[in-house]
GUDO-155519 format. One record per atom (N, C-alpha, C, CB): x, y negated, z negated; atom name; residue number from 1; chain. Coordinates in nm, 4 decimals, always signed. Glycine has a CB too. Example, Ala and Ser with C-alpha at 12.3 -4.5 7.8 and 13.67 -1.06 7.14 Angstrom:
2
<tormi><X>+1.3190</X><Y>+0.5690</Y><Z>-0.7800</Z><site>N</site><pos>1</pos><unit>A</unit></tormi>
<tormi><X>+1.2300</X><Y>+0.4500</Y><Z>-0.7800</Z><site>CA</site><pos>1</pos><unit>A</unit></tormi>
<tormi><X>+1.3200</X><Y>+0.3300</Y><Z>-0.7800</Z><site>C</site><pos>1</pos><unit>A</unit></tormi>
<tormi><X>+1.1308</X><Y>+0.4473</Y><Z>-0.9046</Z><site>CB</site><pos>1</pos><unit>A</unit></tormi>
<tormi><X>+1.2850</X><Y>+0.2250</Y><Z>-0.7080</Z><site>N</site><pos>2</pos><unit>A</unit></tormi>
<tormi><X>+1.3670</X><Y>+0.1060</Y><Z>-0.7140</Z><site>CA</site><pos>2</pos><unit>A</unit></tormi>
<tormi><X>+1.2900</X><Y>-0.0030</Y><Z>-0.7870</Z><site>C</site><pos>2</pos><unit>A</unit></tormi>
<tormi><X>+1.4084</X><Y>+0.0598</Y><Z>-0.5725</Z><site>CB</site><pos>2</pos><unit>A</unit></tormi>
END
This chain:
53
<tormi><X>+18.4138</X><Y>+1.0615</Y><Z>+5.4828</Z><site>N</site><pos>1</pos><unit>A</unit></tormi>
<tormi><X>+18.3872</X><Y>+1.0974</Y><Z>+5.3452</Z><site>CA</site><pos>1</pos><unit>A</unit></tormi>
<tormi><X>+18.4376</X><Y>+0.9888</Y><Z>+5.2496</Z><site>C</site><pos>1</pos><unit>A</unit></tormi>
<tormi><X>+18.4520</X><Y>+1.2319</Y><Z>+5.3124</Z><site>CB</site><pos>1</pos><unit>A</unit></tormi>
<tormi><X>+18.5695</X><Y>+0.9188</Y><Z>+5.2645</Z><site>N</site><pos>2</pos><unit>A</unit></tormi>
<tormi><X>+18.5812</X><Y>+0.8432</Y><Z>+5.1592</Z><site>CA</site><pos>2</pos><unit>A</unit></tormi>
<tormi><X>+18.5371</X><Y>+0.7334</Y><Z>+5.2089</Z><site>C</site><pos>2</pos><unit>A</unit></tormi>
<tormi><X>+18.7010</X><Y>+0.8360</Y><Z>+5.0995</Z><site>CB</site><pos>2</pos><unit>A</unit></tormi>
<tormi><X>+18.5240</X><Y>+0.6745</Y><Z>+5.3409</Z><site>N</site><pos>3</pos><unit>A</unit></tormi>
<tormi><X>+18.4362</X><Y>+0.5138</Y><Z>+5.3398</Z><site>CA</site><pos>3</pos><unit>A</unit></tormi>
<tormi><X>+18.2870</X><Y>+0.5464</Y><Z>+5.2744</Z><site>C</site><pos>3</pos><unit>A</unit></tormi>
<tormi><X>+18.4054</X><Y>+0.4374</Y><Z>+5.5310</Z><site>CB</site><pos>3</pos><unit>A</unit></tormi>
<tormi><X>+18.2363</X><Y>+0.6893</Y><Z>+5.2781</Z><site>N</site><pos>4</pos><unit>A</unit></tormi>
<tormi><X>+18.0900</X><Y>+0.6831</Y><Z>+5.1791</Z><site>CA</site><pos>4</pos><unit>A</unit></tormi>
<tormi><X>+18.1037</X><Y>+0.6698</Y><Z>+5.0726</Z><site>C</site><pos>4</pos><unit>A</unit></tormi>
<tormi><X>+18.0034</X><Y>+0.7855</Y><Z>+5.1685</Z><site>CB</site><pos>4</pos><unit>A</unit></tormi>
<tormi><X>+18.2412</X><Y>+0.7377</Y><Z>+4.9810</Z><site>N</site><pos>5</pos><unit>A</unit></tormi>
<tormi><X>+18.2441</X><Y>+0.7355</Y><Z>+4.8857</Z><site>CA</site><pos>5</pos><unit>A</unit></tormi>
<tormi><X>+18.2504</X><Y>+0.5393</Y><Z>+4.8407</Z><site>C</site><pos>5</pos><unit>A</unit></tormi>
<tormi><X>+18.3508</X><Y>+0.8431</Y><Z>+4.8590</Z><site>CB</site><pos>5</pos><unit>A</unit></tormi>
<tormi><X>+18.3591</X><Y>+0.5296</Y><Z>+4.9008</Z><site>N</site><pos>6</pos><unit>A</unit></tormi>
<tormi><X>+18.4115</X><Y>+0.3367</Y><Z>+4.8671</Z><site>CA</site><pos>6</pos><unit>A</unit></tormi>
<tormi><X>+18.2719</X><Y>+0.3100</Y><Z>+4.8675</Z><site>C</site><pos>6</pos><unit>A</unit></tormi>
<tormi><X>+18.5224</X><Y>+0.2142</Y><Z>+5.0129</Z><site>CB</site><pos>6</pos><unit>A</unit></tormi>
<tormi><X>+18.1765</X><Y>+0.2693</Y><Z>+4.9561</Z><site>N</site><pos>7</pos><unit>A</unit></tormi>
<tormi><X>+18.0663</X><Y>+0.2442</Y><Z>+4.9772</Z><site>CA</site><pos>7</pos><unit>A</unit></tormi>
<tormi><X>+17.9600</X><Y>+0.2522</Y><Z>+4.8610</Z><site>C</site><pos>7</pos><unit>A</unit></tormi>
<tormi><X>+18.0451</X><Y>+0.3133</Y><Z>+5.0728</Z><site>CB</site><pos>7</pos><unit>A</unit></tormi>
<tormi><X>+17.9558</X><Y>+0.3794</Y><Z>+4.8274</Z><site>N</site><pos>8</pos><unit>A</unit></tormi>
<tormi><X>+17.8157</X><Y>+0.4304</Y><Z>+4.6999</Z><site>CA</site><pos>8</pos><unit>A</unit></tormi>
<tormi><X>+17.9220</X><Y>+0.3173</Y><Z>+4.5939</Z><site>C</site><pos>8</pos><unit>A</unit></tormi>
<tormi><X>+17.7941</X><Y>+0.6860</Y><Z>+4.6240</Z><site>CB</site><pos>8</pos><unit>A</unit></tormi>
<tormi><X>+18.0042</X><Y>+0.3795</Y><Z>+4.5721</Z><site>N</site><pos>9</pos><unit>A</unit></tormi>
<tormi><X>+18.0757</X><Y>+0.2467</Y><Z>+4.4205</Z><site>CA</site><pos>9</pos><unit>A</unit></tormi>
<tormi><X>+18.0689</X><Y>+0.1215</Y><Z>+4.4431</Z><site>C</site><pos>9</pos><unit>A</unit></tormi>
<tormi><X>+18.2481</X><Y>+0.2424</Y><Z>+4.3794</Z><site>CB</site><pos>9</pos><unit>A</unit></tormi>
<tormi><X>+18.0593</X><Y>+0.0673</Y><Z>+4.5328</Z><site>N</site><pos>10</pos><unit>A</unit></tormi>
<tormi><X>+18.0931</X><Y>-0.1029</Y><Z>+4.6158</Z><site>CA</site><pos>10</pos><unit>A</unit></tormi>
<tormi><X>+17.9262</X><Y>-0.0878</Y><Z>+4.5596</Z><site>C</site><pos>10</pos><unit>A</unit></tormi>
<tormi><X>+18.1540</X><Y>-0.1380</Y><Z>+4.8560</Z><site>CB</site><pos>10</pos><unit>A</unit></tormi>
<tormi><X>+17.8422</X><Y>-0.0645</Y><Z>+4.6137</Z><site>N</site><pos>11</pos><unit>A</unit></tormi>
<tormi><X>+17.6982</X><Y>-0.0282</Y><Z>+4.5799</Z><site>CA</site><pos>11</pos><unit>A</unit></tormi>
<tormi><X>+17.6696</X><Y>-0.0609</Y><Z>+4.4369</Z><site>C</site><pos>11</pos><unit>A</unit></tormi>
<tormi><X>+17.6685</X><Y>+0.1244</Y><Z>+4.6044</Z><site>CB</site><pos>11</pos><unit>A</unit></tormi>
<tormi><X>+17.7152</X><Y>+0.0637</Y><Z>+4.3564</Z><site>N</site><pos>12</pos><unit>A</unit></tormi>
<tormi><X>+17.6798</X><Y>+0.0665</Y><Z>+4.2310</Z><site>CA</site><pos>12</pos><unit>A</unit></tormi>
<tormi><X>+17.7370</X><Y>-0.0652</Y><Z>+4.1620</Z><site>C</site><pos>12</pos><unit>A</unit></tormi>
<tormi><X>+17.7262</X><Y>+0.1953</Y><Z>+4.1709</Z><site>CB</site><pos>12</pos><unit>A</unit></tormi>
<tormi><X>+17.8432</X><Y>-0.1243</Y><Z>+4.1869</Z><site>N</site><pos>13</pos><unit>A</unit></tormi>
<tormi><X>+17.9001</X><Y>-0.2254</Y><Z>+4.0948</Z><site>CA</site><pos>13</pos><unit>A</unit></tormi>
<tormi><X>+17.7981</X><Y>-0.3202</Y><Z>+4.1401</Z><site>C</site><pos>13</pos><unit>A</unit></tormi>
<tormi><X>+18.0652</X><Y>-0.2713</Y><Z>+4.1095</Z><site>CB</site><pos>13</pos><unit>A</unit></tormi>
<tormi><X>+17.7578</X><Y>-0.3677</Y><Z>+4.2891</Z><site>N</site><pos>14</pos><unit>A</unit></tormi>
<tormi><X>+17.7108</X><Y>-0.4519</Y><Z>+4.2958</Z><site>CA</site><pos>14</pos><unit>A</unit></tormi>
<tormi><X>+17.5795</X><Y>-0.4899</Y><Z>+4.1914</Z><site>C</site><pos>14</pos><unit>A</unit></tormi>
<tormi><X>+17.7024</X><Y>-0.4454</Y><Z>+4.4100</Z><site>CB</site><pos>14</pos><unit>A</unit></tormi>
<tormi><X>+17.4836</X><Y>-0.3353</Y><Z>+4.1971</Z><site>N</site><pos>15</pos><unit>A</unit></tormi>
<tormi><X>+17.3949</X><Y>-0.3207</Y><Z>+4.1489</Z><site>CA</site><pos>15</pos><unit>A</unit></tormi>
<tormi><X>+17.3998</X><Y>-0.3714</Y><Z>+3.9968</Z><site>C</site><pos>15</pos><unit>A</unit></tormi>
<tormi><X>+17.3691</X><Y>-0.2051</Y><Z>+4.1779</Z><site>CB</site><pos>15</pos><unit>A</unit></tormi>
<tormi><X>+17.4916</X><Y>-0.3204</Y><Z>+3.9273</Z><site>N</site><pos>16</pos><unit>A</unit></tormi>
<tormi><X>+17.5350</X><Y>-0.3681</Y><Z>+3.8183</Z><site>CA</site><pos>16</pos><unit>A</unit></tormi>
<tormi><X>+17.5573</X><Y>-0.4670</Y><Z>+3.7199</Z><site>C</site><pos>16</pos><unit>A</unit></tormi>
<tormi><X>+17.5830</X><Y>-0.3525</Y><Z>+3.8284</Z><site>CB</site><pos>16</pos><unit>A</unit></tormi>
<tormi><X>+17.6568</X><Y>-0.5461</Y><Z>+3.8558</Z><site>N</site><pos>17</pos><unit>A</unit></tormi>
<tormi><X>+17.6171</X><Y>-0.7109</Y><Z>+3.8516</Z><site>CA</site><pos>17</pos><unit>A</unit></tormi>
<tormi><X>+17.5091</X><Y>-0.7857</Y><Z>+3.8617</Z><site>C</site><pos>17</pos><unit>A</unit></tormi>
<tormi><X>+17.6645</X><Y>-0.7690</Y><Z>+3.9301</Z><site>CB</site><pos>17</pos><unit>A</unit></tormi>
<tormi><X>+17.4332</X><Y>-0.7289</Y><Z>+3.9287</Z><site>N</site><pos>18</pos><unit>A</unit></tormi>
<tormi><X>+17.2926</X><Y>-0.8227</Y><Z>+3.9834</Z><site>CA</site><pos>18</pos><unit>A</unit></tormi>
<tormi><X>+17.1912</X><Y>-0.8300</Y><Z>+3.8749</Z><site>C</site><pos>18</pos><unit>A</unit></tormi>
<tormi><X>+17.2059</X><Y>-0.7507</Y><Z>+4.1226</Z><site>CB</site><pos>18</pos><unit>A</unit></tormi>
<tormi><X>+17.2166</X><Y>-0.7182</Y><Z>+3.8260</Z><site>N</site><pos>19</pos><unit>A</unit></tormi>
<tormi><X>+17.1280</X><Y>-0.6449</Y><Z>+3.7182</Z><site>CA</site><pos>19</pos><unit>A</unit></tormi>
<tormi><X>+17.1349</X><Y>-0.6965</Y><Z>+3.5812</Z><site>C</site><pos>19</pos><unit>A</unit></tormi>
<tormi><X>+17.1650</X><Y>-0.5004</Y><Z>+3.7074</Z><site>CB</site><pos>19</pos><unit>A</unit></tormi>
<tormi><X>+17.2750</X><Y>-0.7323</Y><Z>+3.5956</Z><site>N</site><pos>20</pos><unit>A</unit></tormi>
<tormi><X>+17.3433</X><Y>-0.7838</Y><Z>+3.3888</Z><site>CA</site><pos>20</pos><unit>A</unit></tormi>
<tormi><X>+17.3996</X><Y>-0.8911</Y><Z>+3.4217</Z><site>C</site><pos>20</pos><unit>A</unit></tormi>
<tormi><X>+17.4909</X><Y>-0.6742</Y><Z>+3.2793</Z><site>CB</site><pos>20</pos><unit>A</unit></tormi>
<tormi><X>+17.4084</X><Y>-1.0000</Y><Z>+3.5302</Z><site>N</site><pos>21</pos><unit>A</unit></tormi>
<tormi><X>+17.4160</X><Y>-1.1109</Y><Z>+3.4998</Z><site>CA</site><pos>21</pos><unit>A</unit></tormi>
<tormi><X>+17.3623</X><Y>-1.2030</Y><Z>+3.3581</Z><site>C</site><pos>21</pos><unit>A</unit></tormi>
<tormi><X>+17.3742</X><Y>-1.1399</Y><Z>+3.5980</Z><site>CB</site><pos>21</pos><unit>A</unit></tormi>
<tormi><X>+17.4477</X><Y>-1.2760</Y><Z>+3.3586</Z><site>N</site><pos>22</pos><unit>A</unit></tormi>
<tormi><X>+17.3956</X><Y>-1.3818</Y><Z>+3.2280</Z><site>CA</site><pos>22</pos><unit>A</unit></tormi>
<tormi><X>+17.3332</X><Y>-1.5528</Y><Z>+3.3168</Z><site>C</site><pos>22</pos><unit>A</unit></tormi>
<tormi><X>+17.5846</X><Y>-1.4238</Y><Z>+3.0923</Z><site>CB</site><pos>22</pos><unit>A</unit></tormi>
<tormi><X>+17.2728</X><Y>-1.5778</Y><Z>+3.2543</Z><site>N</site><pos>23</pos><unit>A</unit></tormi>
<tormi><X>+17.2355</X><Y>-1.7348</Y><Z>+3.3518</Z><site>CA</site><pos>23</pos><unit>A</unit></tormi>
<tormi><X>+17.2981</X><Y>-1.8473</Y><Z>+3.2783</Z><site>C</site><pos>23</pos><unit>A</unit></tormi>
<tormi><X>+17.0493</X><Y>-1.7827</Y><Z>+3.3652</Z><site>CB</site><pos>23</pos><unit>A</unit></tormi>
<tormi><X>+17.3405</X><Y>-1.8814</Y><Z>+3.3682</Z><site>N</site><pos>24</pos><unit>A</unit></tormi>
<tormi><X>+17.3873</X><Y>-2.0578</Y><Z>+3.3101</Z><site>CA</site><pos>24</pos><unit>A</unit></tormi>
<tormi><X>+17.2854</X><Y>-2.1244</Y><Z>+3.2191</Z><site>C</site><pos>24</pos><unit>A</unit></tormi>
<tormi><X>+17.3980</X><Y>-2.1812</Y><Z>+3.4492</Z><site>CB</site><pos>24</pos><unit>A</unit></tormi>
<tormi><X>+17.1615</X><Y>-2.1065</Y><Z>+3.2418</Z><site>N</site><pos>25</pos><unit>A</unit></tormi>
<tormi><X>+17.0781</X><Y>-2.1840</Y><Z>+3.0577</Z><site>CA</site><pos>25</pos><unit>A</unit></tormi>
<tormi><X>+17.1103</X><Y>-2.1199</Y><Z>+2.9897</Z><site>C</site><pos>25</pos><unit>A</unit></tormi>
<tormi><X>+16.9138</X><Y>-2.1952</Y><Z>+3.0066</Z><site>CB</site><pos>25</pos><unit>A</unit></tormi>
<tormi><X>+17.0955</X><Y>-1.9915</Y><Z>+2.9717</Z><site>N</site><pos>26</pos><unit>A</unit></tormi>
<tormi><X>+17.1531</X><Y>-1.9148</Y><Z>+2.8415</Z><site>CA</site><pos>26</pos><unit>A</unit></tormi>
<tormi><X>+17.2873</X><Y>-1.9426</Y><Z>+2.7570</Z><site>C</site><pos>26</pos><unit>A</unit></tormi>
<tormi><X>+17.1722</X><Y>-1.7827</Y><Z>+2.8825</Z><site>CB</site><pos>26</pos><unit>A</unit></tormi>
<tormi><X>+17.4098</X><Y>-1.9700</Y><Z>+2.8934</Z><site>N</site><pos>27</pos><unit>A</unit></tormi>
<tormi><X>+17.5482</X><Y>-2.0393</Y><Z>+2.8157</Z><site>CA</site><pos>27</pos><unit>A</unit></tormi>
<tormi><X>+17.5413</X><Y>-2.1465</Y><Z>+2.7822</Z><site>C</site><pos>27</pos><unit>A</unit></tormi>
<tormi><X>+17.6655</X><Y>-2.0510</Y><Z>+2.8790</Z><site>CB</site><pos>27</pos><unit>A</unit></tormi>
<tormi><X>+17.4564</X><Y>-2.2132</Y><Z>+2.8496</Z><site>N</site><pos>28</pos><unit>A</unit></tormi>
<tormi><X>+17.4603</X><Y>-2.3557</Y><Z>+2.8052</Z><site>CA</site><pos>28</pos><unit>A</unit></tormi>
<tormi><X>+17.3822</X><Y>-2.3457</Y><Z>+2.6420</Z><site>C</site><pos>28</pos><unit>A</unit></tormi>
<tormi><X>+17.3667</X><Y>-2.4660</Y><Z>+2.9328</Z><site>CB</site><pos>28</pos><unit>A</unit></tormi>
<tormi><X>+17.2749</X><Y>-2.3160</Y><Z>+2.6516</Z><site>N</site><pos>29</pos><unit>A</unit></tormi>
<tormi><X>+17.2422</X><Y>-2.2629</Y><Z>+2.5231</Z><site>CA</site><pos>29</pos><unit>A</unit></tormi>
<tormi><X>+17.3135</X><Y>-2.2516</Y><Z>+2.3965</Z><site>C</site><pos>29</pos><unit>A</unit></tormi>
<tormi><X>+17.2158</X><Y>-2.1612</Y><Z>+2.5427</Z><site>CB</site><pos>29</pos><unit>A</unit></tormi>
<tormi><X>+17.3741</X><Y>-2.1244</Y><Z>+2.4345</Z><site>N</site><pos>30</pos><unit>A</unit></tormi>
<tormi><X>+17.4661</X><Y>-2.0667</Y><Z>+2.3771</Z><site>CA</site><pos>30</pos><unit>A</unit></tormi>
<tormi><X>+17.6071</X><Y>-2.1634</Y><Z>+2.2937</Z><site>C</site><pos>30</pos><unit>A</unit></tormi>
<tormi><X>+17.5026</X><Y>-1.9792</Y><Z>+2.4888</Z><site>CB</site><pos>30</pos><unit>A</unit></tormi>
<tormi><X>+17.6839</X><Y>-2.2160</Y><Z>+2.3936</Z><site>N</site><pos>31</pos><unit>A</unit></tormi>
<tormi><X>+17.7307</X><Y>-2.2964</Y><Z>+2.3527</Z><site>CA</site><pos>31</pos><unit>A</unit></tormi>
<tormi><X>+17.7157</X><Y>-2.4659</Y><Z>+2.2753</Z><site>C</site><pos>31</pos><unit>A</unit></tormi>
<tormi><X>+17.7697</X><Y>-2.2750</Y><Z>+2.4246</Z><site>CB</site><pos>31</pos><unit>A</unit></tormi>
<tormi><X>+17.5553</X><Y>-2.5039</Y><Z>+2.2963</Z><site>N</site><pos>32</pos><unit>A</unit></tormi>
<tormi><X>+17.5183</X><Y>-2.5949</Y><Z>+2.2417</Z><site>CA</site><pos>32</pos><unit>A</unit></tormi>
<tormi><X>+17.5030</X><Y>-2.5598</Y><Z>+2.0827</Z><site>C</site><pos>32</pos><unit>A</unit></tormi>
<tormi><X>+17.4100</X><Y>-2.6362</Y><Z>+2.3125</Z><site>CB</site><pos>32</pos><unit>A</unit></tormi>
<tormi><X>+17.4794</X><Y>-2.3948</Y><Z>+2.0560</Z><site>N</site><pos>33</pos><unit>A</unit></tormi>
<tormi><X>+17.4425</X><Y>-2.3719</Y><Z>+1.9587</Z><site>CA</site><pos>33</pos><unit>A</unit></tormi>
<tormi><X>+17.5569</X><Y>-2.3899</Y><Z>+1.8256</Z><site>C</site><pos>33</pos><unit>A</unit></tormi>
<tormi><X>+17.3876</X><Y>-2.2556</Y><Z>+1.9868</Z><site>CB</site><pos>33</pos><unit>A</unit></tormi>
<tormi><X>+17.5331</X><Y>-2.4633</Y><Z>+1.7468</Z><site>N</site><pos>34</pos><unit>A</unit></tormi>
<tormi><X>+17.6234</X><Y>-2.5396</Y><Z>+1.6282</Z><site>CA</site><pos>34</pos><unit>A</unit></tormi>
<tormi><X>+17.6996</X><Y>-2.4062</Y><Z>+1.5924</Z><site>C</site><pos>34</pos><unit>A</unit></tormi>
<tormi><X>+17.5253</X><Y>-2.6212</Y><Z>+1.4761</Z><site>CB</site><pos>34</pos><unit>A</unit></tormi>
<tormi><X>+17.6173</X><Y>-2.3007</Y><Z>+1.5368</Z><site>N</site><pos>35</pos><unit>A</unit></tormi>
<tormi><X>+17.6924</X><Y>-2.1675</Y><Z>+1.4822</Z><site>CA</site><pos>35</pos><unit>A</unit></tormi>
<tormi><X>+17.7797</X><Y>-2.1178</Y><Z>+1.5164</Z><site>C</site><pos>35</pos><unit>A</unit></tormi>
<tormi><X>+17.6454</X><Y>-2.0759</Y><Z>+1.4787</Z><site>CB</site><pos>35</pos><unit>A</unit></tormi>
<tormi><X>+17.8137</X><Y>-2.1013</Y><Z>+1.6445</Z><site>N</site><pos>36</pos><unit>A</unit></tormi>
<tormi><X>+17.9265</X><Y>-2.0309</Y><Z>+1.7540</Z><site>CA</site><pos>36</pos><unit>A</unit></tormi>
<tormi><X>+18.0030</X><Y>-2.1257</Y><Z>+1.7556</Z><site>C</site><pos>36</pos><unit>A</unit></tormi>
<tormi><X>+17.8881</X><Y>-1.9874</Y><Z>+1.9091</Z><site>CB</site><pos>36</pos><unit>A</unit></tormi>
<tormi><X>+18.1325</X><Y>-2.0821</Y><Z>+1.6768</Z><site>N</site><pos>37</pos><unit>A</unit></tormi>
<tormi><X>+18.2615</X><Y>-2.1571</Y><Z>+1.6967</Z><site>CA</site><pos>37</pos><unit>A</unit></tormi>
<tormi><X>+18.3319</X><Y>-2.1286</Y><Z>+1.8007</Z><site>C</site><pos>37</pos><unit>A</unit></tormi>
<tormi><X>+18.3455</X><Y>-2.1452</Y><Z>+1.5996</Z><site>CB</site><pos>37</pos><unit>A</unit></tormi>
<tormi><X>+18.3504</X><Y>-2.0159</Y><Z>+1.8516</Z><site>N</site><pos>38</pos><unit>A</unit></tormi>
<tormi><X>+18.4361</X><Y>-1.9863</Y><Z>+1.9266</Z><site>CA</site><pos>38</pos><unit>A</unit></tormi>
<tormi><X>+18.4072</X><Y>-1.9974</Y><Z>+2.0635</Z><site>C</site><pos>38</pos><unit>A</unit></tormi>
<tormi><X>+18.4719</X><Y>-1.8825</Y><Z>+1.8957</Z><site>CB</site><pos>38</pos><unit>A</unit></tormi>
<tormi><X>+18.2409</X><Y>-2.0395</Y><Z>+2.0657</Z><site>N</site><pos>39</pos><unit>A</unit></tormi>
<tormi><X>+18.2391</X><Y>-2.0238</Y><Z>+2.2198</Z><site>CA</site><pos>39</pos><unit>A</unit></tormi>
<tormi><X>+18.2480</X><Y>-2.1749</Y><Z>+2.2657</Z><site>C</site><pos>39</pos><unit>A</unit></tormi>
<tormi><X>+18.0934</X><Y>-1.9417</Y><Z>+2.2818</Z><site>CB</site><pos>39</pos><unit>A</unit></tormi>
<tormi><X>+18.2691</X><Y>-2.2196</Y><Z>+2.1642</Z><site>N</site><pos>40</pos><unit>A</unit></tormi>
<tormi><X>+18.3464</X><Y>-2.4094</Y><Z>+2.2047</Z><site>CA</site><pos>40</pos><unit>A</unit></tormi>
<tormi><X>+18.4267</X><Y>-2.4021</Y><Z>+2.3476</Z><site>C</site><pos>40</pos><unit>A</unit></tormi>
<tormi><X>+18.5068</X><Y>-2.4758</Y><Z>+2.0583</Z><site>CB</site><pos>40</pos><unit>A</unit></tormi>
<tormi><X>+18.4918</X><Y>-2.3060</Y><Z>+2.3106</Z><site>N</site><pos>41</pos><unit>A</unit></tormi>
<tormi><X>+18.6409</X><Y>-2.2981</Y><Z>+2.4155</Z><site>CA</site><pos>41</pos><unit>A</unit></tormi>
<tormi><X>+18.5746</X><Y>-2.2533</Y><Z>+2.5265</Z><site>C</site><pos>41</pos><unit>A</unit></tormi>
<tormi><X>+18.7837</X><Y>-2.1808</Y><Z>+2.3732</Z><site>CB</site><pos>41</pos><unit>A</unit></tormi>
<tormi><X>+18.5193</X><Y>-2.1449</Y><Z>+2.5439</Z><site>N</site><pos>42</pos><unit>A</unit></tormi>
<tormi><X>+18.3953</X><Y>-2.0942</Y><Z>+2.6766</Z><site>CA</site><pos>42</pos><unit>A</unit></tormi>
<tormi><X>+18.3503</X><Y>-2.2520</Y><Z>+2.7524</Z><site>C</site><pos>42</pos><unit>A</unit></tormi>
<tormi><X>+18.2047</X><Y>-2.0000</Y><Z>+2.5836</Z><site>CB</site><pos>42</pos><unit>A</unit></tormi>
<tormi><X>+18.2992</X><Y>-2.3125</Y><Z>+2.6679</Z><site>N</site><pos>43</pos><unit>A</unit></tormi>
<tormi><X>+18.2166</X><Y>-2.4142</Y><Z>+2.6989</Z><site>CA</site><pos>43</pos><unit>A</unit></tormi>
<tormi><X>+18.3116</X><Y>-2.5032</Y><Z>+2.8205</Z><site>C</site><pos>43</pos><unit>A</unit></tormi>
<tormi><X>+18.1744</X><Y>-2.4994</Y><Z>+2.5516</Z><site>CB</site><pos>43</pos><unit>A</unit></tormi>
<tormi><X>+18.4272</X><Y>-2.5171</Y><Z>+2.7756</Z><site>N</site><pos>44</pos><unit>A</unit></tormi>
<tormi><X>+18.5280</X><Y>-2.6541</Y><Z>+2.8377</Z><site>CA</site><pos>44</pos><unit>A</unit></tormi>
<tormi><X>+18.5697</X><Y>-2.5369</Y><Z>+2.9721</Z><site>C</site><pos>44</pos><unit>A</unit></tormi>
<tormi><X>+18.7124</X><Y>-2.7313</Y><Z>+2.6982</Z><site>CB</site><pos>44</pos><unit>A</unit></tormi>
<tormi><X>+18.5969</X><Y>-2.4494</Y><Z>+2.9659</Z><site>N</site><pos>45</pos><unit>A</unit></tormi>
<tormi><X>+18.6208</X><Y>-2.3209</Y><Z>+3.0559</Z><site>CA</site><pos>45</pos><unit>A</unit></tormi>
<tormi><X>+18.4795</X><Y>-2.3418</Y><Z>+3.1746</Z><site>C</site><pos>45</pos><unit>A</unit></tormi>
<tormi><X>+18.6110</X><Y>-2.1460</Y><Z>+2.9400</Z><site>CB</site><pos>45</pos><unit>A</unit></tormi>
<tormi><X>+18.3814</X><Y>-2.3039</Y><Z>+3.1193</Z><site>N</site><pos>46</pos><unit>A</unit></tormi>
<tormi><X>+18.2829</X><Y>-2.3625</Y><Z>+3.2139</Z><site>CA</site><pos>46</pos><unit>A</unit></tormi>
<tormi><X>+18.2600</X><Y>-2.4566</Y><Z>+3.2634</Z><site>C</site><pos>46</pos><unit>A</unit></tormi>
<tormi><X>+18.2043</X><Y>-2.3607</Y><Z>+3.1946</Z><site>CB</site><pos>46</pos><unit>A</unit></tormi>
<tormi><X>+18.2606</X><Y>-2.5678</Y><Z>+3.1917</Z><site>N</site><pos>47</pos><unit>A</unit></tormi>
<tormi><X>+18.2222</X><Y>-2.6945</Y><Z>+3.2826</Z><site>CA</site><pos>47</pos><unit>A</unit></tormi>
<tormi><X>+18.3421</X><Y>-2.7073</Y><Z>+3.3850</Z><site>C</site><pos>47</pos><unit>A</unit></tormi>
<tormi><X>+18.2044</X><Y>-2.8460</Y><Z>+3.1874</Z><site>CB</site><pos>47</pos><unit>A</unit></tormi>
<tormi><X>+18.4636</X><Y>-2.6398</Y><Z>+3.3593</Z><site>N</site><pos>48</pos><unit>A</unit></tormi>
<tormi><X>+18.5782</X><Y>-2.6982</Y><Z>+3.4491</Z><site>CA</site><pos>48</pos><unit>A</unit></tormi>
<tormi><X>+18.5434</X><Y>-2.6135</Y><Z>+3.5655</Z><site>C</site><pos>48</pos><unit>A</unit></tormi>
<tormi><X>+18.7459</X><Y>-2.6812</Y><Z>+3.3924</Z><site>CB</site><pos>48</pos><unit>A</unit></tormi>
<tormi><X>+18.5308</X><Y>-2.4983</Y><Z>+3.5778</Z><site>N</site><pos>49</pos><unit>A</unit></tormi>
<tormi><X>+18.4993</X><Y>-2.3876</Y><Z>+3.6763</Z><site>CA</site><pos>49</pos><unit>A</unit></tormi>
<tormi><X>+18.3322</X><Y>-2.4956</Y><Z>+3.7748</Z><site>C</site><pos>49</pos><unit>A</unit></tormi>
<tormi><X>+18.4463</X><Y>-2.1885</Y><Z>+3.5514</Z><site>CB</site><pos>49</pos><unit>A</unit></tormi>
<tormi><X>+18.2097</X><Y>-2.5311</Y><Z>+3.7135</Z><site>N</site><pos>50</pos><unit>A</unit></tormi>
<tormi><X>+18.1056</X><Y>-2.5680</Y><Z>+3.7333</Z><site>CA</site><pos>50</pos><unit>A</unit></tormi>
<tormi><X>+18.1453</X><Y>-2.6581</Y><Z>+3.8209</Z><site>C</site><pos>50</pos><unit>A</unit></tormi>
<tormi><X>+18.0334</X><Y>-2.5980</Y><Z>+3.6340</Z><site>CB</site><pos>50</pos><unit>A</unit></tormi>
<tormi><X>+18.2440</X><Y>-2.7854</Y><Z>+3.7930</Z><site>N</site><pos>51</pos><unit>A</unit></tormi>
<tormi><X>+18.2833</X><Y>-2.8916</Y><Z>+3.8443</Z><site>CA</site><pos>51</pos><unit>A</unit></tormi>
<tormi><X>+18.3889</X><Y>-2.8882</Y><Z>+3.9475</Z><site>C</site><pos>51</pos><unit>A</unit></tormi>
<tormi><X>+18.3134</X><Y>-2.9617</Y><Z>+3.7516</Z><site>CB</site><pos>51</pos><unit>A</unit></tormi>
<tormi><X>+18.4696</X><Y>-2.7832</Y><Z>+3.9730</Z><site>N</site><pos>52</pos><unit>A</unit></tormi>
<tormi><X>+18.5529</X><Y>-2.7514</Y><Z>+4.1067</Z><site>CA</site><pos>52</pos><unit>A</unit></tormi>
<tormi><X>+18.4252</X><Y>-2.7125</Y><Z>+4.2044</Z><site>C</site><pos>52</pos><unit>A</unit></tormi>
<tormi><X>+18.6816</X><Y>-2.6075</Y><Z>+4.0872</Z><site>CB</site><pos>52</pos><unit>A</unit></tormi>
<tormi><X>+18.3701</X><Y>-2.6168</Y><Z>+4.2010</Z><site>N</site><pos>53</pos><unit>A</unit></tormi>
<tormi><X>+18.2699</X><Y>-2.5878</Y><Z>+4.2883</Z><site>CA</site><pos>53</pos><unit>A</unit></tormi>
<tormi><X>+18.1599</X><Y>-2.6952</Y><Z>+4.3598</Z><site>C</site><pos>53</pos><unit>A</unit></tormi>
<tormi><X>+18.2058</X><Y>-2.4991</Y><Z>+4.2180</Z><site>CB</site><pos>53</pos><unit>A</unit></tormi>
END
């Protein structure tokens, strides 16, 4: 009973994720865009994460 339960939630989150992902053109986008001050900082956060991998 509870490995079904763990299971259906492990499930649903996955689903979740797959579903409401954001895509890397969009941030890139996003952060190219002059208006958004704050997502400057996002930006240097990403490329560092992009570039370990």
């Amino acid at each position: 009973m509870i490995m079904s339960i763990w299971h259906y939630v492990h499930k649903e989150i996955y689903m979740f994720e797959l579903n409401n992902k954001v895509s890397l053109d969009y941030l890139t986008e996003l952060t190219n865009n002059p208006n958004c001050k704050k997502i400057k900082e996002m930006k240097k956060i990403l490329l560092k994460s992009y570039t370990l991998q």
